[in-house]
C-alpha positions in Angstrom: 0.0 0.0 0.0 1.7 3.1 -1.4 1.5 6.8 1.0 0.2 8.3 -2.8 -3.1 5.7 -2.6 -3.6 6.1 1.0 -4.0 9.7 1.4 -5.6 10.2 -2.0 -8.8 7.8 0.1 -8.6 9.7 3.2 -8.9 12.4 1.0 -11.9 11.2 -0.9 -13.3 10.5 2.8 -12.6 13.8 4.3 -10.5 12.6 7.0 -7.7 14.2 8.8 -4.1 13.0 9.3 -5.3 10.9 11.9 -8.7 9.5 12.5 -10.6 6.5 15.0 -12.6 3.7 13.8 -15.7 5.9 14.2 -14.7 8.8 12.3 -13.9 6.7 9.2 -17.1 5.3 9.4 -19.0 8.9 10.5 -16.8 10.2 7.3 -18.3 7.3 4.7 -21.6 7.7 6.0 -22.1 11.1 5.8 -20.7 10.9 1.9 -22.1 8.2 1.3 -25.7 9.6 1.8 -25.3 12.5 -0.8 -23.5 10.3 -3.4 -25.5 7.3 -3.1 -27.2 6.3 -6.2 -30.7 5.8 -4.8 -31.1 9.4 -3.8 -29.1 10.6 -7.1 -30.4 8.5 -10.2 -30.1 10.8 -13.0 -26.5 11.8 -11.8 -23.9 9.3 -13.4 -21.2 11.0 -12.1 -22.2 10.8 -8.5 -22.9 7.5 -9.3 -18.9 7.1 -10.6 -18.6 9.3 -7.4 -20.2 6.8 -5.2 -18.0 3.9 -6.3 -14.9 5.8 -5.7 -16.2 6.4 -2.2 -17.1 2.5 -1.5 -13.6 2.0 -2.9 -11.6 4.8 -0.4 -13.5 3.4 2.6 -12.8 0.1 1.8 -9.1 0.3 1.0 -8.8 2.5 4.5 -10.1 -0.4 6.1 -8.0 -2.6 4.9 -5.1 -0.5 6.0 -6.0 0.2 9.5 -6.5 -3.2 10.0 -3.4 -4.4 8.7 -1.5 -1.6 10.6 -3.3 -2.6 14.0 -0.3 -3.4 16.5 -0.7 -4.8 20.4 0.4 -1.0 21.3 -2.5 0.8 19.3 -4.1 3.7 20.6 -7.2 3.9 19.0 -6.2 6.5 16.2 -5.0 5.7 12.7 -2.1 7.8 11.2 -2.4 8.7 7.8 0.8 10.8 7.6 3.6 10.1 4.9 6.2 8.7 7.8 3.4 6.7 9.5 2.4 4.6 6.5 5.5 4.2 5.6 6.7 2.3 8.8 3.2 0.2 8.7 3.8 -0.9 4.9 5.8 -3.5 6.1 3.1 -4.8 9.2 0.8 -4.4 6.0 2.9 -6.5 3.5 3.4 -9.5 5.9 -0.2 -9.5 7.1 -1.3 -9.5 3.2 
């Protein structure tokens, strides 16, 4: 998991350099309700927008939990230096 693909989701979600389990989800729900196709059926591009959404949340979950460690705090780190040192808790748990 490259820094570039990480903060380009927490982008997409909003988030700040660091967030909780909560936020993320407070973050994907709060898009998710203006993008979401149901409620925007004539709008293909918040339909594109949507998927791109599903896909940022989804790829930040994948992330935090790969990066859990027995010392976590409760926050996720999203800055450069911090993903870095978790890309290699990430590759061995992938």
């Amino acid at each position: 998991m490259e820094f570039e693909v990480i903060d380009c989701a927490r982008e997409t979600l909003s988030l700040n350099e660091s967030a909780t389990k909560d936020e993320i989800k407070k973050a994907f729900h709060a898009k998710a309700l203006k993008l979401h196709p149901d409620k925007n059926q004539n709008e293909l591009r918040d339909n594109v927008e949507f998927e791109e959404l599903k896909d940022a949340y989804n790829y930040i979950c994948d992330y935090c939990q790969a990066a859990e460690q027995p010392s976590f705090s409760g926050r996720y780190s999203f800055k450069e230096e911090d993903v870095e040192k978790n890309k290699i808790l990430v590759t061995l748990k992938e």
